[in-house]
C-alpha positions as CSV (number, residue, x, y, z in Angstrom):
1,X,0.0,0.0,0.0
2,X,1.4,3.6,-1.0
3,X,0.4,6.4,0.8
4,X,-1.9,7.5,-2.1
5,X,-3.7,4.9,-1.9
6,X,-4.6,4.8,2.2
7,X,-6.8,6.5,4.3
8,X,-6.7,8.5,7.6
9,X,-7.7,6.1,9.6
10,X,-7.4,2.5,7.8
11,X,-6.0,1.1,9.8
12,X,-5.6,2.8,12.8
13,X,-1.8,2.8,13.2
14,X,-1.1,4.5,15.8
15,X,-3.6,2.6,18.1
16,X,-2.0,-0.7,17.3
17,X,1.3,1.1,17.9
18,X,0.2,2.3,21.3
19,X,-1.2,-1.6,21.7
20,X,1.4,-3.7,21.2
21,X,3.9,-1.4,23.2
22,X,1.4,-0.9,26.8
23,X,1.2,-5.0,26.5
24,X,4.5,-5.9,25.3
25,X,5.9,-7.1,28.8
26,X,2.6,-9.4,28.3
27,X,3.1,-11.1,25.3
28,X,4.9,-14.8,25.2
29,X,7.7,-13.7,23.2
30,X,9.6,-16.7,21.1
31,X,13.2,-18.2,22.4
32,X,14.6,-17.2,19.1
33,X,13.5,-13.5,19.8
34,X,14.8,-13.3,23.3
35,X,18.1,-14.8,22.4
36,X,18.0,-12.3,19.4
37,X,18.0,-9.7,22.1
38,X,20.7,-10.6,24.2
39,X,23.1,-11.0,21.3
40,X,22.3,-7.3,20.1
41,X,22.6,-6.4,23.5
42,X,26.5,-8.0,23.8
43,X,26.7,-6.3,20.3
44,X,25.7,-3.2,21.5
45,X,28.1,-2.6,24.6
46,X,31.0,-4.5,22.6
47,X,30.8,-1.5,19.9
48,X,29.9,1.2,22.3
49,X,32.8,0.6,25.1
50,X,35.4,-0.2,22.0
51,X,34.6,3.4,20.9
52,X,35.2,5.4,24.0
53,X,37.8,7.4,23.3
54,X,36.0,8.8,20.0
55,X,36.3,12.2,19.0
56,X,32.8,12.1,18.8
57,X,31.9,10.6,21.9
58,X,34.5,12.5,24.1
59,X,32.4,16.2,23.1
60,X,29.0,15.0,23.5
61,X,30.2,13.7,27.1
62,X,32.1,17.0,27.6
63,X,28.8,18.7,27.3
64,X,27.2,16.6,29.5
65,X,29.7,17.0,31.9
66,X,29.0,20.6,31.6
67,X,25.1,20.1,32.2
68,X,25.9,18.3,35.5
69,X,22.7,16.7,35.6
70,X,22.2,14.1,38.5
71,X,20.4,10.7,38.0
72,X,20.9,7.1,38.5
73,X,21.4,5.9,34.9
74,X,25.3,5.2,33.9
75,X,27.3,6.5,31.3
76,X,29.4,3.5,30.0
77,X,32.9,3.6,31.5
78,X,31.8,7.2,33.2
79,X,29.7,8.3,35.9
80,X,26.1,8.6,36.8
81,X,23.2,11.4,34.5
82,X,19.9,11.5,34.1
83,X,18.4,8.8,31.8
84,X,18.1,11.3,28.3
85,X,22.0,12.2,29.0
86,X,23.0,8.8,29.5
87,X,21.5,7.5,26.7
88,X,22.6,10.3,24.6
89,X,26.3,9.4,25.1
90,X,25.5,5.8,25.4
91,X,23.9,5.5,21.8
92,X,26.4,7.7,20.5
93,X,29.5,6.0,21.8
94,X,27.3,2.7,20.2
95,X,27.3,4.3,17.0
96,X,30.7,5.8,16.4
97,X,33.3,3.1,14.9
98,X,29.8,2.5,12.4
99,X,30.8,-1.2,13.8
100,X,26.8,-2.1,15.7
101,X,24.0,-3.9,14.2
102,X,21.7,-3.2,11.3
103,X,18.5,-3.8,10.0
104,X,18.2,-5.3,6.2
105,X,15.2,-4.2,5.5
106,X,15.9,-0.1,5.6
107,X,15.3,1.1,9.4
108,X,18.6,1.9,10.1
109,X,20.8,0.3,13.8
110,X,18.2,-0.4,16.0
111,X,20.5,-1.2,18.7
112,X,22.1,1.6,19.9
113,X,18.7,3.7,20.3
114,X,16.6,0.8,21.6
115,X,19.6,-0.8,24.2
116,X,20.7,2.7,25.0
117,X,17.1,3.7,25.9
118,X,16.4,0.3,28.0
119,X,19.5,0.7,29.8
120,X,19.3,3.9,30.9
121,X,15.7,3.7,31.8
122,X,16.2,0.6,33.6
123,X,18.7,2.0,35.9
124,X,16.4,5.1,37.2
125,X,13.2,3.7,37.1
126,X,14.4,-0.4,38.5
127,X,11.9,-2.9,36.6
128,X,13.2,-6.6,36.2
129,X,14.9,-7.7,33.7
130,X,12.4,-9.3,32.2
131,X,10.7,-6.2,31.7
132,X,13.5,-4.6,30.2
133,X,14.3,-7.9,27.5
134,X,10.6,-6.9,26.8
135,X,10.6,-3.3,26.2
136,X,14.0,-3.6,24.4
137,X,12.2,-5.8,22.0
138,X,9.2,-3.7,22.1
139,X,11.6,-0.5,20.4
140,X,13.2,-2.6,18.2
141,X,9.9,-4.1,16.5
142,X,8.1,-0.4,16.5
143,X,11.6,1.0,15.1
144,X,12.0,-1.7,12.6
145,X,8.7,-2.0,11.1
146,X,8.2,1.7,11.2
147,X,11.4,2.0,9.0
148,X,11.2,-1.5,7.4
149,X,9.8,-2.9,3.9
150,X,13.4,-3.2,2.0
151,X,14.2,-1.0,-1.4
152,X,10.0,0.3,-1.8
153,X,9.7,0.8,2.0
154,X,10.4,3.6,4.0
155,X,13.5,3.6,5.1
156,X,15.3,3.3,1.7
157,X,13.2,5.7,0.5
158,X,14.2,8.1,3.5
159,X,18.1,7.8,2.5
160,X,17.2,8.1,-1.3
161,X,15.9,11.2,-0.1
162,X,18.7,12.0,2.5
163,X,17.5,11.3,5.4
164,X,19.1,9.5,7.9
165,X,16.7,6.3,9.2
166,X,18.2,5.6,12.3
167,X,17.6,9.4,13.1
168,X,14.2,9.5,12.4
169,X,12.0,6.1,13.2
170,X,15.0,5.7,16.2
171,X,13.4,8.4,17.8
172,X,10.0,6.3,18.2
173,X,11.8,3.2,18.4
174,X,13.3,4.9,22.2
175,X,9.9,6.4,22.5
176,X,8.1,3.1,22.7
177,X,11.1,1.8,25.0
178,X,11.0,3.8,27.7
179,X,7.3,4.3,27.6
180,X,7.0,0.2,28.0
181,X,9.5,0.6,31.0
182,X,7.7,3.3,32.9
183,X,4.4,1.5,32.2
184,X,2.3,4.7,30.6
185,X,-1.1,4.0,29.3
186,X,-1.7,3.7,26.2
187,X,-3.2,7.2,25.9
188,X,-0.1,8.3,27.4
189,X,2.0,6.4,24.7
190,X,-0.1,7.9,21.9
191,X,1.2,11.0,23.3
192,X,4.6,9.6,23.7
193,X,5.3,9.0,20.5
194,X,3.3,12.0,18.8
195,X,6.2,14.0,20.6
196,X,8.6,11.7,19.4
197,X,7.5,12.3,15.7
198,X,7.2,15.9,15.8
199,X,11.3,15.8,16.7
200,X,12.0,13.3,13.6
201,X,15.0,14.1,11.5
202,X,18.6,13.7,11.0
203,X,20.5,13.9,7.5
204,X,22.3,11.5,5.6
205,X,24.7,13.7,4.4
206,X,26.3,13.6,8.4
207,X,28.1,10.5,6.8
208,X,31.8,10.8,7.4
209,X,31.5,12.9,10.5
210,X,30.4,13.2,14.0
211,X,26.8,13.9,13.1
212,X,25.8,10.0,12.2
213,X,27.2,8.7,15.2
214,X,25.1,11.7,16.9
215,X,21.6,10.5,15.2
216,X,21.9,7.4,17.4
217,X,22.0,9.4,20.5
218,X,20.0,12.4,20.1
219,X,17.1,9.6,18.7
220,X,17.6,8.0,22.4
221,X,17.6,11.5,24.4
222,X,14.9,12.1,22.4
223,X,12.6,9.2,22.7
224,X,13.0,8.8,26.4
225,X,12.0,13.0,26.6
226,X,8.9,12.1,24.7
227,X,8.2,9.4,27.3
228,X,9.0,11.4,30.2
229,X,6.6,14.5,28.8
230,X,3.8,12.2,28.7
231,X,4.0,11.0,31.5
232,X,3.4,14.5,33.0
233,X,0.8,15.0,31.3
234,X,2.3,16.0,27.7
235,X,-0.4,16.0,24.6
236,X,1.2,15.3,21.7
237,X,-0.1,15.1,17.7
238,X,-2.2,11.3,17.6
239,X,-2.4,11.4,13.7
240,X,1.6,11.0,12.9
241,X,1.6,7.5,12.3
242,X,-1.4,7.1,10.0
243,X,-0.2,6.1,6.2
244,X,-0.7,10.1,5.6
245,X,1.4,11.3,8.7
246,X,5.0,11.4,9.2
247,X,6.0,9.6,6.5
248,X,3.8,11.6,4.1
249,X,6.3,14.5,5.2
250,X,9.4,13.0,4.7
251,X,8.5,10.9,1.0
252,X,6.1,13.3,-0.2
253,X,5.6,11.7,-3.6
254,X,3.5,9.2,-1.8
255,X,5.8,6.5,-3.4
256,X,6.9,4.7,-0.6
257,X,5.1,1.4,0.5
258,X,4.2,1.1,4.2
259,X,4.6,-2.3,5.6
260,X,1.9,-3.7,7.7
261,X,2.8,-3.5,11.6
262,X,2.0,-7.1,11.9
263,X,3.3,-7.3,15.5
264,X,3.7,-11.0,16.6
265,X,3.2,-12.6,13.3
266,X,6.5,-11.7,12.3
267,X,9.5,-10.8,14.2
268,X,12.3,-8.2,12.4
269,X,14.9,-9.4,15.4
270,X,15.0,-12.4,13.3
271,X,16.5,-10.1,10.6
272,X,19.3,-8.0,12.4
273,X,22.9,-8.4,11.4
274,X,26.0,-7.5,13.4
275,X,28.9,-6.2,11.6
276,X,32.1,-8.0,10.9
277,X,33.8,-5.0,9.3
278,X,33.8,-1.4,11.1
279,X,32.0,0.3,8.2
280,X,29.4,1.5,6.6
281,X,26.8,-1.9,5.5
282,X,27.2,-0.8,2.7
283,X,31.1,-1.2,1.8
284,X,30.8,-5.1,3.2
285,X,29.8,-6.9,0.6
286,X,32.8,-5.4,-1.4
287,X,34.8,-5.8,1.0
288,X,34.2,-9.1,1.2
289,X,34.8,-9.8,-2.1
290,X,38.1,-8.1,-2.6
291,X,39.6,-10.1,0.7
292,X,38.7,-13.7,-1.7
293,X,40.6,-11.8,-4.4
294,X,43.9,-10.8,-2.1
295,X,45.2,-13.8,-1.2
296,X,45.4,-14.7,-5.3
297,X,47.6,-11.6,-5.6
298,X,50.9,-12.9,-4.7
299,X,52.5,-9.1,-4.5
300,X,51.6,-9.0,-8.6
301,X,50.4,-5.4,-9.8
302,X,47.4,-4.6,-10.5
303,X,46.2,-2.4,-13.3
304,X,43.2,-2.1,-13.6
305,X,40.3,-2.9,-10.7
306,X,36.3,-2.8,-11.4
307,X,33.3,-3.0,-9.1
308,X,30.0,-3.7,-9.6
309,X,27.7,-2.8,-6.2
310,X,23.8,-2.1,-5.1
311,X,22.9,1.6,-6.1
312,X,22.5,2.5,-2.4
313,X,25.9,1.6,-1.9
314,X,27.1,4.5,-3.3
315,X,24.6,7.1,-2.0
316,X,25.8,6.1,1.1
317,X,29.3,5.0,0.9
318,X,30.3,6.8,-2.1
319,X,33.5,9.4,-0.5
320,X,36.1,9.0,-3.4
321,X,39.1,10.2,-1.7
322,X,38.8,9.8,1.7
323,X,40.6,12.1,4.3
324,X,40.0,10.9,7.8
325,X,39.1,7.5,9.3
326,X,35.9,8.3,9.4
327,X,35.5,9.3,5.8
328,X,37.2,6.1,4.7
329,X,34.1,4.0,6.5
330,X,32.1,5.7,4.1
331,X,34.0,5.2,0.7
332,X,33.4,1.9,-0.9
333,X,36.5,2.5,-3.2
334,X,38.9,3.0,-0.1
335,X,37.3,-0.2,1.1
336,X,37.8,-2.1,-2.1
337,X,41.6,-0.4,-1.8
338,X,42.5,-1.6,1.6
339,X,41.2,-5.2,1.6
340,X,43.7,-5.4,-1.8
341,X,45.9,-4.2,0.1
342,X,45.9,-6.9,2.8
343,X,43.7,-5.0,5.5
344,X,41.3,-6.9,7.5
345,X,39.1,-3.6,7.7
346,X,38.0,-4.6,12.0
347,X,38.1,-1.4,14.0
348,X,42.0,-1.1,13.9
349,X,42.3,-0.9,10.5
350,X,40.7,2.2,10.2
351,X,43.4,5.1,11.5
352,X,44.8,7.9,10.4
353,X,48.0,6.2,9.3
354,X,45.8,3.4,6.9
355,X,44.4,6.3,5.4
356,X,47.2,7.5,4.3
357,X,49.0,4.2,3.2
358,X,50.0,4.9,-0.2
359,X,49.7,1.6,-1.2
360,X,46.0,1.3,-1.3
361,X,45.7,5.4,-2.6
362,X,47.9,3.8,-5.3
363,X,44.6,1.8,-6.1
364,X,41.9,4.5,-6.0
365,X,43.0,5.4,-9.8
366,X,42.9,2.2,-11.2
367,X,39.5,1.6,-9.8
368,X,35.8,2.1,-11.1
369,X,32.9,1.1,-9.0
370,X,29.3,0.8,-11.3
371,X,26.1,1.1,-9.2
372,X,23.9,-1.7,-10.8
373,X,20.4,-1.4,-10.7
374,X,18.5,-4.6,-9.3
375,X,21.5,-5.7,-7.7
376,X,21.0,-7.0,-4.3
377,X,22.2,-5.0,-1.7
378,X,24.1,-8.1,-0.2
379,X,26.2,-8.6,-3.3
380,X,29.2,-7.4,-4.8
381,X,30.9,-8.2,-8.5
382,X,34.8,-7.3,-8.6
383,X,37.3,-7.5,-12.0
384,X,40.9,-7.2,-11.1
385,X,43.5,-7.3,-14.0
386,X,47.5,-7.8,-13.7
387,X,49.9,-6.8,-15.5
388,X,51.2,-10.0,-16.7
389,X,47.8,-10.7,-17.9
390,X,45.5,-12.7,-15.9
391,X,42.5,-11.3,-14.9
392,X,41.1,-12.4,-11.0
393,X,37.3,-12.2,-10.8
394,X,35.4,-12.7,-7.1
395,X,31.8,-12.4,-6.1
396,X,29.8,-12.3,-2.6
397,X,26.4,-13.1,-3.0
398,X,25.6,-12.5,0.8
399,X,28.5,-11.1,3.2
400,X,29.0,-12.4,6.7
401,X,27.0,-10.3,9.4
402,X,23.5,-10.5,7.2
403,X,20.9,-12.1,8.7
404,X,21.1,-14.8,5.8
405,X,24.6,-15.3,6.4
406,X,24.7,-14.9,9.9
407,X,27.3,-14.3,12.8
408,X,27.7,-17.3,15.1
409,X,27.5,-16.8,19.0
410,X,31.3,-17.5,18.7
411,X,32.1,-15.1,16.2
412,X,29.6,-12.1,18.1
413,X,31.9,-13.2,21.2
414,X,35.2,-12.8,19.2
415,X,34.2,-9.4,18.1
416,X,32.9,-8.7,21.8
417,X,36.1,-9.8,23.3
418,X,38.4,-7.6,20.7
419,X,37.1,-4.6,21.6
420,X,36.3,-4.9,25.4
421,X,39.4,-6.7,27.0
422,X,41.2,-3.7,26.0
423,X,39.3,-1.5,27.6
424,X,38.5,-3.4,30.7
425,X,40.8,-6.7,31.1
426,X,39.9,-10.3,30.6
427,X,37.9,-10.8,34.0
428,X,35.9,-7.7,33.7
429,X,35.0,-8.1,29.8
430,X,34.1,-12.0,30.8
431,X,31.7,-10.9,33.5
432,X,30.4,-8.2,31.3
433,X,29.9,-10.6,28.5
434,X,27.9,-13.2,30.5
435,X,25.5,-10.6,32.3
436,X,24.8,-10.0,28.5
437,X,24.5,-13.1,27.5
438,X,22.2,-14.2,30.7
439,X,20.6,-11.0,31.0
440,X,17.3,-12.4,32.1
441,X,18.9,-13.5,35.3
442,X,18.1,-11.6,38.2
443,X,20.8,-9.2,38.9
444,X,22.3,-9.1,35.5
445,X,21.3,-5.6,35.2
446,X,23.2,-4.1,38.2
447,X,26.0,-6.4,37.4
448,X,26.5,-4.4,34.4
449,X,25.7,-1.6,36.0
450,X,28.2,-1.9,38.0
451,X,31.2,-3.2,35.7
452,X,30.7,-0.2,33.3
453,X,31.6,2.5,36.4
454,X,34.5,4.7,35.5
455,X,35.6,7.9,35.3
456,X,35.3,9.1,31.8
């Protein structure tokens, strides 16, 4: 259904939004889910504490710090705040190597909004941890199926338009969170998430700089505020998530198709992928695909290299000559130039010093990357020719970290343990990972609690 095509009030969306959050700690929610949930969570503090000395991260605490606002919810690796601050720096810090989880179908990284949120909530306003597993899951669903429905849907229509998805449905997605953990009404979510709509936005241009990692926290600060208004009584705008509301705003072509919020028939955890390269989604599959073609290279040079990619690839990971870290997430060439060039592209492979290696700029000439139409987004197609002839083809149909070509528990752990020992030791990032991995066990949540005090 296209927004043309729909009505004010058929169906009434926001009223099965408000719905399935109020009851969500309610409903029998499957094994696969719940595990689902615990592994995005051990996803989501791996990323976030490996990330703590970000540029990023280290002003948007600074500022905080400046606030001085008192409260019970912790700032990973740092002191107490107020749940909106915490999760501000929380989501932020989850988002800034562009290493956490992400959902296929278009709505962005769920993960760092939606655990953020939970957290943070959880630790000023103390619910079990069943409750929290529940609202967690809760944000998640309303995040992912408000931004879901793959290349037609929302969300791909959002970026095609320049709009940052994670920015804008995140907001809701931490909306509906803390709404399910301080138990509103379902009036009171109505009005929870109006005021979480009416503070939508974030643009995709940010890519390459501090601003993307930003969209992950302000759409946590954000969604708890909305929850925290209505729940003093805040009235906010009932129509936004009617098939003319919000998204009407944003796509106002009325082309995008609106998937159904099927809530319990079908379960978009199942669908979340965790990242096995720190970059931008889009630059895996490439990346993926030079790696096979490396080890064949045998120190021969290469003259000539082409690419074939998804078209979204390069709308949002199409920086050419990368100058910073950062930028270099966001470039699909550099990518393709650094996993010729022997580079495992994990979260230390991106520095200032890889940037500059002049060995894979060498490459950035020789290269040419085609955006195919109808390609899947998974997929990658690269050419390289040597100069004594030969010609070295590769191609990834689906790279590792998609929900089709999943992450094992042992792999999530791996990536876990590489970016947490060094921040907190073995004993410390084993406790942490097992309070994660357990998290339904009473006491879990002020075990992490508790191991993420510092004094950042």
């Amino acid at each position: 259904m296209t927004i043309a095509d729909a009505t004010v009030t058929t169906p009434l969306r926001g009223a099965q939004l408000s719905h399935f959050i109020h009851h969500a700690h309610e409903q029998a929610i499957p094994p696969a889910v719940r595990h689902e949930a615990k592994r995005a969570l051990i996803d989501h503090l791996g990323v976030a504490i490996g990330a703590v000395n970000d540029d990023a991260v280290r002003a948007v605490r600074q500022v905080a710090k400046i606030w001085n606002a008192s409260g019970e919810a912790r700032i990973f690796l740092g002191k107490t705040s107020t749940p909106a601050l915490a999760a501000l720096i929380n989501a932020t810090m989850a988002h800034a190597a562009d290493y956490d989880d992400t959902h296929p179908a278009g709505a962005g990284h769920p993960g760092g909004p939606c655990w953020a949120a939970a957290l943070a909530m959880a630790q000023a306003h103390p619910v079990n941890e069943e409750r929290v597993l529940s609202a967690f899951i809760a944000g998640f669903e309303v995040m992912a199926k408000l931004g879901g429905g793959w290349v037609p849907g929302v969300g791909r229509n959002l970026q095609r338009r320049g709009f940052h998805p994670t920015s804008v449905v995140g907001r809701a997605g931490a909306a509906a969170v803390a709404s399910s953990i301080l138990g509103l009404s379902e009036e009171q979510i109505r009005n929870a998430l109006g005021a979480a709509a009416t503070m939508m936005g974030g643009l995709q241009k940010s890519s390459g700089t501090h601003g993307k990692p930003f969209h992950a926290g302000k759409a946590a600060m954000d969604g708890i505020l909305a929850a925290q208004l209505a729940a003093e009584g805040f009235v906010g705008a009932q129509h936004f998530y009617e098939t003319d509301g919000w998204v009407k705003n944003f796509i106002q072509d009325g082309s995008a198709e609106i998937p159904p919020l099927d809530f319990g028939d079908t379960w978009e955890l199942l669908t979340n992928g965790y990242k096995l390269y720190a970059s931008c989604r889009g630059t895996h599959a490439s990346i993926e695909t030079a790696r096979k073609i490396y080890p064949q290279l045998k120190g021969r040079a290469m003259t000539r290299i082409a690419a074939k990619v998804h078209p979204m690839g390069m709308v949002n990971a199409g920086i050419m000559e990368p100058k910073t870290p950062l930028e270099s997430k966001f470039s699909i060439p550099h990518c393709i130039a650094l996993a010729l060039s022997g580079y495992a592209l994990n979260d230390t492979d991106f520095t200032q010093q890889t940037v500059d290696d002049l060995t894979a700029r060498a490459l950035l000439p020789l290269l040419e990357v085609e955006a195919v139409e109808g390609q899947s987004a998974s997929s990658a197609f690269i050419e390289v020719w040597l100069d004594d002839g030969e010609v070295l083809r590769a191609h990834t149909e689906v790279y590792r970290g998609h929900a089709q070509n999943p992450l094992s528990d042992e792999e999530l752990r791996a990536k876990f343990d590489s970016l947490v020992i060094p921040a907190l030791g073995v004993g410390r990032s084993n406790a942490l990972y097992e309070a994660a991995a357990h998290f339904e066990r009473p006491g879990s949540l002020a075990q992490i609690t508790a191991l993420l005090a510092g004094e950042y």
